[in-house]
LUMGU-615656 format. One line per 5 residues: number of its first residue (from 1); their letters; for each residue x, y, z of N, C-alpha, C. Coordinates in pm, whole numbers. Example, Ala and Ser with C-alpha at 12.3 -4.5 7.8 and 13.67 -1.06 7.14 Angstrom:
! residues 2
1> as> 1319:-569:780:1230:-450:780:1320:-330:780 ~ 1285:-225:708:1367:-106:714:1290:3:787
This chain:
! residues 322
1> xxxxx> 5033:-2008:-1173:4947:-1891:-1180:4801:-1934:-1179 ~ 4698:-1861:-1103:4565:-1892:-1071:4488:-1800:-1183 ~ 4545:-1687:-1234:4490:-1599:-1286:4569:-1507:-1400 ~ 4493:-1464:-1496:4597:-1355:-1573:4699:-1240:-1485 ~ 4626:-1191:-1415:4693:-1136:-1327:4799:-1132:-1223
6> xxxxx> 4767:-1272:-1172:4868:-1342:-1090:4976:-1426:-1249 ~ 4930:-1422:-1315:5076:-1480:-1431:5151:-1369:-1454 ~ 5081:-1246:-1481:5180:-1136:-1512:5236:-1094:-1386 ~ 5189:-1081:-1275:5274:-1049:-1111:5333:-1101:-1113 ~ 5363:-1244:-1111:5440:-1348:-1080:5600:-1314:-1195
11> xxxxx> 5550:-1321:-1312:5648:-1295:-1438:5728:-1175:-1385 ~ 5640:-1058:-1409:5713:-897:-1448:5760:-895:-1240 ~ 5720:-974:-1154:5770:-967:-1003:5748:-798:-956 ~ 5608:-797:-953:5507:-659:-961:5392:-640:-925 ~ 5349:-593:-787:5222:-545:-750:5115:-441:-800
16> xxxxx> 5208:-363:-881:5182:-260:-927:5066:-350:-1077 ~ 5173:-451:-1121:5061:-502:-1229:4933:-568:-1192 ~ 4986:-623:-1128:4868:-708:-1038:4730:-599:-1044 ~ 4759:-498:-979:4657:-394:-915:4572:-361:-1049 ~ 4684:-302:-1175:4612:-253:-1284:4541:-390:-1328
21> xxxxx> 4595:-471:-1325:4545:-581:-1434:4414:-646:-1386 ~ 4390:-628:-1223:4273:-620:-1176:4183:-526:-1184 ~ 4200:-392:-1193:4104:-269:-1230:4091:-315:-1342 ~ 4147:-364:-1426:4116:-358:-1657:4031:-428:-1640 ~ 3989:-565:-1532:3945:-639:-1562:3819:-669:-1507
26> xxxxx> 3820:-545:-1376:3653:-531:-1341:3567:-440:-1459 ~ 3639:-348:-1482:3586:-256:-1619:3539:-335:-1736 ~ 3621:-388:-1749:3609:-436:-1908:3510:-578:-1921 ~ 3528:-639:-1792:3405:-734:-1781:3297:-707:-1703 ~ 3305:-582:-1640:3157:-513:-1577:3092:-523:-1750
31> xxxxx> 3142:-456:-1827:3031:-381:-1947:3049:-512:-2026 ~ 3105:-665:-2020:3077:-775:-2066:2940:-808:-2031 ~ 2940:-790:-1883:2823:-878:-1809:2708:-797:-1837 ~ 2681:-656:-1866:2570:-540:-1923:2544:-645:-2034 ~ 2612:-629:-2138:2588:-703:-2296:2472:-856:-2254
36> xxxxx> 2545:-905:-2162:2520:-1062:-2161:2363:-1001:-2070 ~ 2326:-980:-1954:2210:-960:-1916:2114:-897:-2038 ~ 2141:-846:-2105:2071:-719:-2198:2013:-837:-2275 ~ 2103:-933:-2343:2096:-1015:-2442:2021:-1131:-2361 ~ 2037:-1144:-2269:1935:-1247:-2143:1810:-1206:-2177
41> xxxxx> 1764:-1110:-2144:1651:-1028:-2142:1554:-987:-2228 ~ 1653:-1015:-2363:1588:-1016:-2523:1517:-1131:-2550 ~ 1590:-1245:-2503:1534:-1362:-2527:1408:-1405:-2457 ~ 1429:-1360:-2307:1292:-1367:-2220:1169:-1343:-2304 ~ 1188:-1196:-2361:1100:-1053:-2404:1050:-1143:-2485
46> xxxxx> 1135:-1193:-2643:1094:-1225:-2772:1010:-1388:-2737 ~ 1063:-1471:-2602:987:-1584:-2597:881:-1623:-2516 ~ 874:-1537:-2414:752:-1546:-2292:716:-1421:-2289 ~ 719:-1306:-2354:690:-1208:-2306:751:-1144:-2150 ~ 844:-1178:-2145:818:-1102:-2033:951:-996:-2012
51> xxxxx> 895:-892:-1955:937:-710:-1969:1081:-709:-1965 ~ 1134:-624:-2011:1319:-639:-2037:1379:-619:-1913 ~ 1293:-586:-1827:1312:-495:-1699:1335:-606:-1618 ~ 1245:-735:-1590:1233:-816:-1502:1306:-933:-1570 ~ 1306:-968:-1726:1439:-1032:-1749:1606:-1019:-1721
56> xxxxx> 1633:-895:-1728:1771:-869:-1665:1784:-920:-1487 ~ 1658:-886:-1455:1701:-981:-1287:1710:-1111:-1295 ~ 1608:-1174:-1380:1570:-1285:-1373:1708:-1338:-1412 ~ 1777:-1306:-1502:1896:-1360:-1598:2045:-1358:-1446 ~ 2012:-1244:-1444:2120:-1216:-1305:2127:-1305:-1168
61> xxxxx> 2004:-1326:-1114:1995:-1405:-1048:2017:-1504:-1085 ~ 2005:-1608:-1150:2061:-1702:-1225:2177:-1771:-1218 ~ 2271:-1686:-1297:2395:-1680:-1281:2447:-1698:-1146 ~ 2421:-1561:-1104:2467:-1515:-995:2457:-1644:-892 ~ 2343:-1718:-915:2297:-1815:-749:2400:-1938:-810
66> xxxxx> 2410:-1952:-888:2473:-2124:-994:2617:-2065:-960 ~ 2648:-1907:-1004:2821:-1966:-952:2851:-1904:-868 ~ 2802:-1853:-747:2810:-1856:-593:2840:-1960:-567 ~ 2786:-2040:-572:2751:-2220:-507:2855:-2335:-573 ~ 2839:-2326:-710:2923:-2405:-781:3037:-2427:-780
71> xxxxx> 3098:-2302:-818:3268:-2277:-843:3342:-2316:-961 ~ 3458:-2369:-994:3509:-2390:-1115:3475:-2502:-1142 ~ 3460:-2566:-1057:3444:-2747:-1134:3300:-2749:-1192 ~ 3220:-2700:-1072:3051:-2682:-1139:3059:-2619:-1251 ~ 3091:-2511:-1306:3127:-2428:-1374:3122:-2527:-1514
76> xxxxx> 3252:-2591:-1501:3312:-2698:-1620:3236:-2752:-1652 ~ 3175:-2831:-1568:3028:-2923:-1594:2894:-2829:-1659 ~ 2877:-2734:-1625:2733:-2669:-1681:2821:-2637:-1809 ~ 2905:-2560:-1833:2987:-2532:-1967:3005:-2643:-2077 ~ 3020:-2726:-2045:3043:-2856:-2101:2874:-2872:-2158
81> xxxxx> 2788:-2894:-2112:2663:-2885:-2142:2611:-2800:-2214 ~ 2655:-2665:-2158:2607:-2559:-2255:2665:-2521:-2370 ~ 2786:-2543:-2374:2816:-2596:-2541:2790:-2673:-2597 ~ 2730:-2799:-2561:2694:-2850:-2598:2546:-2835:-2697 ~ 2462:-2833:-2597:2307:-2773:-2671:2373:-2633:-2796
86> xxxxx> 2412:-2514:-2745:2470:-2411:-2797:2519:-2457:-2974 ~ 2602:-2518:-2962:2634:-2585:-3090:2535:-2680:-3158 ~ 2505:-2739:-3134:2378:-2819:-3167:2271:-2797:-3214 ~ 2230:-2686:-3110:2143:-2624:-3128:2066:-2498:-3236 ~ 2258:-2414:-3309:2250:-2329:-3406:2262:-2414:-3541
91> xxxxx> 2335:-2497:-3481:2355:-2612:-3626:2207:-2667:-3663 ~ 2131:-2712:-3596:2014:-2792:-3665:1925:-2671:-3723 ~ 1941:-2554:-3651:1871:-2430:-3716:1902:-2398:-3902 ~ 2024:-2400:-3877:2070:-2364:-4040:1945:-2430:-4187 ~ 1924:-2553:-4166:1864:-2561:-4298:1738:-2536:-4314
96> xxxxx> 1688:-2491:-4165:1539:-2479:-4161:1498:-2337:-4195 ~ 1638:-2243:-4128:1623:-2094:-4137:1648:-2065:-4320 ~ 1768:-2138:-4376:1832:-2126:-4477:1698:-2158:-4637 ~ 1616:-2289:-4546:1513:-2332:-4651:1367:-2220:-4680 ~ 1326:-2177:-4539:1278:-2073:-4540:1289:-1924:-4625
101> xxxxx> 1417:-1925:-4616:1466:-1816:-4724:1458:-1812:-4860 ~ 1395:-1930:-4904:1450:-1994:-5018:1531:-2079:-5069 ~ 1651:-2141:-4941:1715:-2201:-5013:1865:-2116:-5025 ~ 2013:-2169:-5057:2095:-2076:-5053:2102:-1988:-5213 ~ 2089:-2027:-5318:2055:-1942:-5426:2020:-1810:-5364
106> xxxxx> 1873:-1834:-5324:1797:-1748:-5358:1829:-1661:-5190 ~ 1830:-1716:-5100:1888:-1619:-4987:2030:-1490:-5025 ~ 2098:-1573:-5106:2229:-1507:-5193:2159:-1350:-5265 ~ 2040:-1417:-5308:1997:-1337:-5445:1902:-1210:-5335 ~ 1858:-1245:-5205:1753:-1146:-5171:1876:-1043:-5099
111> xxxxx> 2004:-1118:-5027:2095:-1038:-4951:2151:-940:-5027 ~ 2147:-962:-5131:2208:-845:-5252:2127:-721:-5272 ~ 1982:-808:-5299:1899:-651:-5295:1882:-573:-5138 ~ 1924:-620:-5042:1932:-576:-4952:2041:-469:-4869 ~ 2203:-566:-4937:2314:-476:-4936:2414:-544:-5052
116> xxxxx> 2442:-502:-5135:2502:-592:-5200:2652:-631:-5172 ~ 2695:-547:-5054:2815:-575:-5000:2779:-709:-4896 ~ 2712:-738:-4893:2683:-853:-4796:2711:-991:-4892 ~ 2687:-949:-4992:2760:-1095:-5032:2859:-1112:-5202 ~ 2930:-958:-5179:3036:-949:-5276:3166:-896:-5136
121> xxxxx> 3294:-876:-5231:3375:-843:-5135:3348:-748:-5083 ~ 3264:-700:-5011:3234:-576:-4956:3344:-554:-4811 ~ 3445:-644:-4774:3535:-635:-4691:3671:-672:-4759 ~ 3738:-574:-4794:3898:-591:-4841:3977:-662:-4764 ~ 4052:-746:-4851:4107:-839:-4787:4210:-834:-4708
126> xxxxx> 4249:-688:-4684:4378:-694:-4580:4277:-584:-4496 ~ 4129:-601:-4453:4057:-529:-4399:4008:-742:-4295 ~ 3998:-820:-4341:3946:-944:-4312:4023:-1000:-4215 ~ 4206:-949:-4290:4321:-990:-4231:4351:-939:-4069 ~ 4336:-836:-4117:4338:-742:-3973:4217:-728:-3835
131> xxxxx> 4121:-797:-3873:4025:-839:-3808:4039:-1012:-3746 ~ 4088:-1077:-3858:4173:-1238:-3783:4255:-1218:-3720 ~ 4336:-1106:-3700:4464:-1076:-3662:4416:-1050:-3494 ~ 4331:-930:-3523:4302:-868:-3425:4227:-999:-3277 ~ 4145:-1069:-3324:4093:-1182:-3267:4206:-1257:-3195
136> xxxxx> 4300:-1295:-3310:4420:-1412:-3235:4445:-1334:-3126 ~ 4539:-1167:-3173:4555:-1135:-3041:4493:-1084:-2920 ~ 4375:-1064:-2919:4303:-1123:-2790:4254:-1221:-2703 ~ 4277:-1365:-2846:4273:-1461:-2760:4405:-1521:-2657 ~ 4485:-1448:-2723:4589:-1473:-2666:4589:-1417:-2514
141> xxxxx> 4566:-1267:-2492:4541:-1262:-2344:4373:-1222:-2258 ~ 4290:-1350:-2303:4150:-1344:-2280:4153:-1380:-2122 ~ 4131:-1375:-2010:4112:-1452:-1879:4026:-1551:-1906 ~ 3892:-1532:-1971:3814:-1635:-1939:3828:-1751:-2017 ~ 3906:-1740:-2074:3957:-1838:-2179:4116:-1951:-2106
146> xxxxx> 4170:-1811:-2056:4341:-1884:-2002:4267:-1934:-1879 ~ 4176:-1927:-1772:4118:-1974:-1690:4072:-2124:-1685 ~ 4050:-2150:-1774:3984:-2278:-1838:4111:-2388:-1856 ~ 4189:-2323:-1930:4340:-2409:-1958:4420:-2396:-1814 ~ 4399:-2321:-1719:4457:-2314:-1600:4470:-2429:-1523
151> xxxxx> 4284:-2486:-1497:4237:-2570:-1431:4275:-2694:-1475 ~ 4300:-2725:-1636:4323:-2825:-1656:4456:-2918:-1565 ~ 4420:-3067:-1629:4519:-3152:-1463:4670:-3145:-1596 ~ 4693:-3164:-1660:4775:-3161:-1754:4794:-3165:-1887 ~ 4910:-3093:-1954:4933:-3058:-2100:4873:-3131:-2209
156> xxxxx> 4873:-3312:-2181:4794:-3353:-2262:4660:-3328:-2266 ~ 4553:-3301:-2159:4455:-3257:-2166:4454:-3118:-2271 ~ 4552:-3039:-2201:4576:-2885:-2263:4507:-2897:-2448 ~ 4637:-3003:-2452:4617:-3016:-2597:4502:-3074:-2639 ~ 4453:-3158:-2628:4330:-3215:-2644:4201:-3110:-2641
161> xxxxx> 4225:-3039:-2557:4058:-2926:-2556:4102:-2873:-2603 ~ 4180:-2762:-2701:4229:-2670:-2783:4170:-2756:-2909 ~ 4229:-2933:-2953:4139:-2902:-3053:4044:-2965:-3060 ~ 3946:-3028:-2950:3803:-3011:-2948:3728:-2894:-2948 ~ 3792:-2764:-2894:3735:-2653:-2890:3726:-2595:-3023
166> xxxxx> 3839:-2622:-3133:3816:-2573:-3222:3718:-2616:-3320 ~ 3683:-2739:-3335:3579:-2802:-3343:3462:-2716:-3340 ~ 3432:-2714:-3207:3304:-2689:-3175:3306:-2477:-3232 ~ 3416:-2396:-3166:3412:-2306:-3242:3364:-2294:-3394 ~ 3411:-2361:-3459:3400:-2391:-3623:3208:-2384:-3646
171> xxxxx> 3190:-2487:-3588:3059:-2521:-3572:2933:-2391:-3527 ~ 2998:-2312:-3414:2916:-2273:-3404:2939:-2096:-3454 ~ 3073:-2083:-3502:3102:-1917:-3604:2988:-2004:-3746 ~ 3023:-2076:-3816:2939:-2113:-3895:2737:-2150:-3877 ~ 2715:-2183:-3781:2600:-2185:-3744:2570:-2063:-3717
176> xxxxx> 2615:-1917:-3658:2547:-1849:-3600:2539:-1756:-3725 ~ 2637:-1762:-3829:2686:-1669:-3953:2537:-1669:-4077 ~ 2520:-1807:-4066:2406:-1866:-4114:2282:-1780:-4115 ~ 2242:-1823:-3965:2109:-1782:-3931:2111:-1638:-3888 ~ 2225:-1561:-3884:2243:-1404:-3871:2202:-1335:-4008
181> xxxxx> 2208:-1446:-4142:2171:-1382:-4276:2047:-1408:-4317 ~ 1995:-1502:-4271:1838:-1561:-4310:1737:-1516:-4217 ~ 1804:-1419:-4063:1725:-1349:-4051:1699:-1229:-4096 ~ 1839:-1148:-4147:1810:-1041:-4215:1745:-1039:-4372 ~ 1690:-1152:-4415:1631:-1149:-4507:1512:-1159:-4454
186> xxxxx> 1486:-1286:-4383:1345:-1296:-4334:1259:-1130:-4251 ~ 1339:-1124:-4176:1284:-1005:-4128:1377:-894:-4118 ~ 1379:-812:-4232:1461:-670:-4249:1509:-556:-4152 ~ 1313:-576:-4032:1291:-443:-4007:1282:-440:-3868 ~ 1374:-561:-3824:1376:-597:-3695:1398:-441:-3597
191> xxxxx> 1363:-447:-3527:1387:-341:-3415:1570:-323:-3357 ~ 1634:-437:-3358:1766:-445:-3355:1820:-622:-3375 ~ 1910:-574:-3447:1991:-708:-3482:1966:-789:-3393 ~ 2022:-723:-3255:1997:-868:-3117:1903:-943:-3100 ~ 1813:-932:-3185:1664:-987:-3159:1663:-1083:-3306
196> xxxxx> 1773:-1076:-3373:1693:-1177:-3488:1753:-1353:-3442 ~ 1831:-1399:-3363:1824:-1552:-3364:1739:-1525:-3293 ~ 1638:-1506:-3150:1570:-1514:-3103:1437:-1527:-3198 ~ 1416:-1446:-3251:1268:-1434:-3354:1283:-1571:-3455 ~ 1403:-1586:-3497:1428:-1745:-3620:1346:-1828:-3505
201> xxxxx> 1452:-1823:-3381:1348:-1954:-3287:1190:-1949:-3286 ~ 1157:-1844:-3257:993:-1840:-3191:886:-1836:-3355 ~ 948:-1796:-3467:880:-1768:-3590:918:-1856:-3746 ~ 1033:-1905:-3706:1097:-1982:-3789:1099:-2177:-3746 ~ 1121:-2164:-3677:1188:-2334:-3597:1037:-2361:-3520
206> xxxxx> 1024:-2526:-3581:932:-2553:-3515:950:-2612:-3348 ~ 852:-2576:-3283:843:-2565:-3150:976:-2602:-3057 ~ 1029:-2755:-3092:1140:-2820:-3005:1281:-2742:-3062 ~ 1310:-2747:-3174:1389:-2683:-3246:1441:-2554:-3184 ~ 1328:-2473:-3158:1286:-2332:-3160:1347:-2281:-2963
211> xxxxx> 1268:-2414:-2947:1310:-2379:-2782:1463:-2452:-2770 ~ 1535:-2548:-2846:1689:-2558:-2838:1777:-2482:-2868 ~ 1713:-2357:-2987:1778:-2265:-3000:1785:-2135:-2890 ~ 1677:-2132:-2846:1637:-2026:-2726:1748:-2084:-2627 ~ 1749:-2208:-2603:1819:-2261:-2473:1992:-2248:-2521
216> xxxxx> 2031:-2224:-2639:2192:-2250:-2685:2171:-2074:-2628 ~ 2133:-2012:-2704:2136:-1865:-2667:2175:-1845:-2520 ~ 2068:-1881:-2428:2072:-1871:-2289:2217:-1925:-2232 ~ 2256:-2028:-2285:2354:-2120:-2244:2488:-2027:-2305 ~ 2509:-1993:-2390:2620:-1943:-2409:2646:-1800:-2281
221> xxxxx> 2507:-1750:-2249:2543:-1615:-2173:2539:-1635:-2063 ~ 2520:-1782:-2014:2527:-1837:-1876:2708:-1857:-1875 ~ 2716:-1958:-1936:2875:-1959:-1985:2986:-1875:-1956 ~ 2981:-1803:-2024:3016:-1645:-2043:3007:-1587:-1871 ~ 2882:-1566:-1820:2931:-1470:-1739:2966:-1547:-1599
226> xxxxx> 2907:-1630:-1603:2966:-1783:-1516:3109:-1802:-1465 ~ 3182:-1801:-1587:3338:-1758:-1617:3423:-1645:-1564 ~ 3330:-1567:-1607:3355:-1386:-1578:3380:-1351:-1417 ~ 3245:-1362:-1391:3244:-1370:-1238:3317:-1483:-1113 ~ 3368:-1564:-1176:3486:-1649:-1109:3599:-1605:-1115
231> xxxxx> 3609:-1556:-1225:3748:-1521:-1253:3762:-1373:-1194 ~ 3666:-1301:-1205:3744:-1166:-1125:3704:-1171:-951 ~ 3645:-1297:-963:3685:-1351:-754:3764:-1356:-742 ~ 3872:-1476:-815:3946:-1533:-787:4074:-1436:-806 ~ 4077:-1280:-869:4130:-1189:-928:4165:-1083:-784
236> xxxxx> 4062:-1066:-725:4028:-1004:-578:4068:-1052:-477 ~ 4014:-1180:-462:4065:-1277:-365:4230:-1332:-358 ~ 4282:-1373:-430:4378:-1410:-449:4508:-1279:-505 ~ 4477:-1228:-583:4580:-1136:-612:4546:-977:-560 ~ 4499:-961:-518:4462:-820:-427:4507:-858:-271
241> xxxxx> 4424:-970:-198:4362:-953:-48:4504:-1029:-94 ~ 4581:-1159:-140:4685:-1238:-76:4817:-1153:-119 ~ 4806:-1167:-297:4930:-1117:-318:4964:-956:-303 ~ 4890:-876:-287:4904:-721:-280:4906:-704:-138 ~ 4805:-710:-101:4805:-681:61:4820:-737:190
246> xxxxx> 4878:-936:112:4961:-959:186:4860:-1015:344 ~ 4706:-1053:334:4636:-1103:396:4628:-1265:375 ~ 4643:-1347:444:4728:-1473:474:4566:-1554:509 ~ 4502:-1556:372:4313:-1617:383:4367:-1793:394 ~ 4286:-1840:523:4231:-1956:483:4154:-2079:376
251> xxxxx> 4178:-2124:291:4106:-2161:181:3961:-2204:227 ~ 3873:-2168:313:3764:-2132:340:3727:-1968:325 ~ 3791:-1907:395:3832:-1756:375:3831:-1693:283 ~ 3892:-1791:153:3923:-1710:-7:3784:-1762:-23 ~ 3734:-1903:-53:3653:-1962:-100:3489:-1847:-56
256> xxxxx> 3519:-1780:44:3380:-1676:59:3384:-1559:32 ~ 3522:-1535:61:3547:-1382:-49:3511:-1395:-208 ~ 3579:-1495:-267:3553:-1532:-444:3418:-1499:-409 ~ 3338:-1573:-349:3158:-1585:-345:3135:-1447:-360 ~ 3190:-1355:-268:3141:-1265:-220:3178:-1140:-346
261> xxxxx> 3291:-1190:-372:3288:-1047:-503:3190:-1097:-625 ~ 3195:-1243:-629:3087:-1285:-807:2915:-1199:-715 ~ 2918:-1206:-591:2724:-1132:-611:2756:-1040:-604 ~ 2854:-914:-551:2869:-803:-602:2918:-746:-723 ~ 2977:-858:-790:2984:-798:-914:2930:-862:-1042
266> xxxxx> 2810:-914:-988:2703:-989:-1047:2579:-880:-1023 ~ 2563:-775:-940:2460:-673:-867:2502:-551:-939 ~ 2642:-521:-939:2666:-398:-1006:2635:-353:-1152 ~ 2648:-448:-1258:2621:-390:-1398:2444:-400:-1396 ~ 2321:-467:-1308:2245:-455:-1357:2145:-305:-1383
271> xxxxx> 2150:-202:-1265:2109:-62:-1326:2152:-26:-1469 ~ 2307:-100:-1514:2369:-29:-1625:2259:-84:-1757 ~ 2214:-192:-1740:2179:-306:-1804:2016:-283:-1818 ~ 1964:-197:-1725:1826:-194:-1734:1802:-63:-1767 ~ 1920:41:-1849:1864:159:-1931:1953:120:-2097
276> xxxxx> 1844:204:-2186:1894:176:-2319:2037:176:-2351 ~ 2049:94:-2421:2181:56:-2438:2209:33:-2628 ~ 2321:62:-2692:2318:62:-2795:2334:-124:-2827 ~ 2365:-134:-2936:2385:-238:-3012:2495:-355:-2916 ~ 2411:-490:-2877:2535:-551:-2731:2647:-620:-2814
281> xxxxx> 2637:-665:-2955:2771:-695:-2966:2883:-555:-2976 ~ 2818:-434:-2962:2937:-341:-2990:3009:-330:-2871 ~ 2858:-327:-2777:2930:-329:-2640:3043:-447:-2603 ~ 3006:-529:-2633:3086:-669:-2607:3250:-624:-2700 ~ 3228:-595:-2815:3383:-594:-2876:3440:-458:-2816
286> xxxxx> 3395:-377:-2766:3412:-287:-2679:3565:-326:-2539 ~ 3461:-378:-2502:3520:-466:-2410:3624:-568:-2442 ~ 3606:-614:-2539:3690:-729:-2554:3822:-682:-2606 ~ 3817:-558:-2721:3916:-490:-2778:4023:-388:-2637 ~ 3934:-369:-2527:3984:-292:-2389:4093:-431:-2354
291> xxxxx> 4060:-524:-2327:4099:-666:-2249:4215:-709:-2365 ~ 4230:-698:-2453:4316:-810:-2585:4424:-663:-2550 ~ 4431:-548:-2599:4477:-439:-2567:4576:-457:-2445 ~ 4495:-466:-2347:4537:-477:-2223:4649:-539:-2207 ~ 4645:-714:-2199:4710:-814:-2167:4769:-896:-2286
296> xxxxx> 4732:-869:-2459:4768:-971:-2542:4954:-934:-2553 ~ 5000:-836:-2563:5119:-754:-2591:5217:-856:-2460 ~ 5117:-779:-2331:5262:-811:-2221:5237:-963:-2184 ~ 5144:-1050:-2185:5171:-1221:-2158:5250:-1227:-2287 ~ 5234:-1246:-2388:5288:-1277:-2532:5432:-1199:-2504
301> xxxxx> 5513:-1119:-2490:5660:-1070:-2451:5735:-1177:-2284 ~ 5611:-1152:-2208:5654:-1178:-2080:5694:-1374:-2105 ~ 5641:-1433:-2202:5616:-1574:-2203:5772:-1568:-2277 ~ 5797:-1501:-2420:5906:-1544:-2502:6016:-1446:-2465 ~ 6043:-1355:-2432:6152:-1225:-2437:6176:-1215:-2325
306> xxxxx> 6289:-1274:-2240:6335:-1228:-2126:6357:-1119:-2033 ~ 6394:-1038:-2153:6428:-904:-2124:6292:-802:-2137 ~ 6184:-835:-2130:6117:-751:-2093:6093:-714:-1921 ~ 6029:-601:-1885:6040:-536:-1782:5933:-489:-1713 ~ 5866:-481:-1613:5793:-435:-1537:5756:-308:-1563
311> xxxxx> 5815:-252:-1611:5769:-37:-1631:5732:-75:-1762 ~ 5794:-189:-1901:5743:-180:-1998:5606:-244:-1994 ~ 5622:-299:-1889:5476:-405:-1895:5363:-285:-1855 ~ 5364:-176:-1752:5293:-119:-1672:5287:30:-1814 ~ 5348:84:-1885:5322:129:-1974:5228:62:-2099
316> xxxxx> 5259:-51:-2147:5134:-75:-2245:5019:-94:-2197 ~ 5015:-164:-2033:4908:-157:-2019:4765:-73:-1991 ~ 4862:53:-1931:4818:182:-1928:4774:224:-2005 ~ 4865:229:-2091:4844:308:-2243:4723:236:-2326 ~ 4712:115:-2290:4606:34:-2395:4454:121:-2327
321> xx> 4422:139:-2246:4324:177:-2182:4295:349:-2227 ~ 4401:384:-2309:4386:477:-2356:4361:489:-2503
């Protein structure tokens, strides 16, 4: 299998899934790639000044020209890098943002007068549960994630980046958790959440610091939509034009179609992206809760339970979208 889509066609032996599992997945990562330009554009704004308007192109183009050209292997290589800085980069932030605050005592002591559910149980614990829960099972049927383990050359690799990845995950849920609280102390009255690691960099972190954190930011939403837009090429190209409709592409042929859907669907979310938009991680779990919905249920049955079925597969997936 090349793709989520092509794993579940292939499994449930179904065009019909194929088709939906390609519509879930222009939707649900169109309003990914809104979030990620929006959040491009913040960072421009908060570090050069420059207008939210002409950052969302600037951010788009970007992308857009690096994985036209690149493809998956380029891809691996800039990813590899950009987690790199990304992690690194939130981590060296922590004691500078944390010392600023006071220190963890006293950051403890200002988050209280601020909400005091922020640092008592203000989340019940089978409220915490159901939110870990909810995560596993979307990672379970994420594309841009099973994409990555696709490419790999074999299982021992498999295993090996699962737990380097967790690693670096660890590193950077804890780094970003950090400096998400020492900005809401430092600055209360921010205009919107999305803007406070950006402001730690430019007001908090001295200069080099400041611009490694700007650059992990950038790098993760390069990452991200880098991924995105390969994967619903390779979604079009391959399981639409070969396996649905049965058009018999040259691997030059696919290789310019993929191209050709990442700049159109690298072009399409930016109008969405350049009017107000609420809060981008809502948008993002938005999306992500559409996608886990989608595909976590029928790969997870289709992998262990034999006896599942093509109409059951084409009902949850339906239904999740509802």
């Amino acid at each position: 299998a090349l793709t989520i889509p092509d794993l579940l066609g292939t499994r449930y032996e179904s065009k019909a899934i194929r088709v939906i599992a390609v519509i879930i997945l222009l939707f649900a990562f169109g309003l990914t790639i809104v979030a990620e330009l929006v959040g491009g554009s913040y960072v421009l704004n908060v570090a050069f000044g420059v207008p939210e308007t002409a950052g969302v192109l600037i951010i788009a183009a970007v992308f857009i020209f690096y994985t036209v050209l690149g493809g998956l292997f380029a891809i691996a290589y800039t990813d590899l890098l950009q987690m790199l800085v990304f992690a690194f980069g939130f981590a060296l932030a922590i004691p500078i943002a944390v010392s600023r605050a006071g220190g963890f005592v006293a950051l403890n002591e200002k988050l209280a007068s601020v909400d005091p559910s922020l640092v008592t149980n203000g989340m019940p614990l089978t409220t915490l549960f159901a939110v870990g829960f909810s995560f596993f099972i979307l990672l379970i049927g994420y594309p841009i994630i099973a994409i990555r383990f696709y490419s790999m050359r074999d299982n021992v690799t498999i295993r090996r980046a699962v737990g380097i990845s967790f690693i670096f995950q660890m590193i950077i849920a804890v780094s970003v958790a950090f400096v998400g609280v020492s900005a809401r102390v430092l600055y209360p009255n921010l205009e919107t959440p999305d803007l406070s690691s950006p402001t730690i960099a430019m007001e908090v972190l001295p200069p080099i610091l400041g611009g490694l954190l700007l650059a992990a930011i950038l790098a993760a939403i390069q990452s991200t939509v880098s991924a995105v837009l390969l994967m619903l090429g390779s979604a079009v190209s391959h399981d639409i034009m070969k396996q649905v409709i049965g058009i018999e592409l040259s691997e030059r042929a696919q290789v310019n179609l993929t191209r050709a859907v990442v700049l159109v669907m690298g072009i399409i979310p930016i109008p969405f992206a350049l009017n107000p938009l609420p809060l981008i991680q809502q948008i993002w779990i938005n999306a992500a809760v559409l996608i886990g919905s989608a595909f976590a249920v029928v790969t997870l049955f289709g992998l262990i339970w034999k006896r599942a079925t093509a109409v059951g597969a084409i009902v949850s997936m339906v239904g999740s979208v509802g």
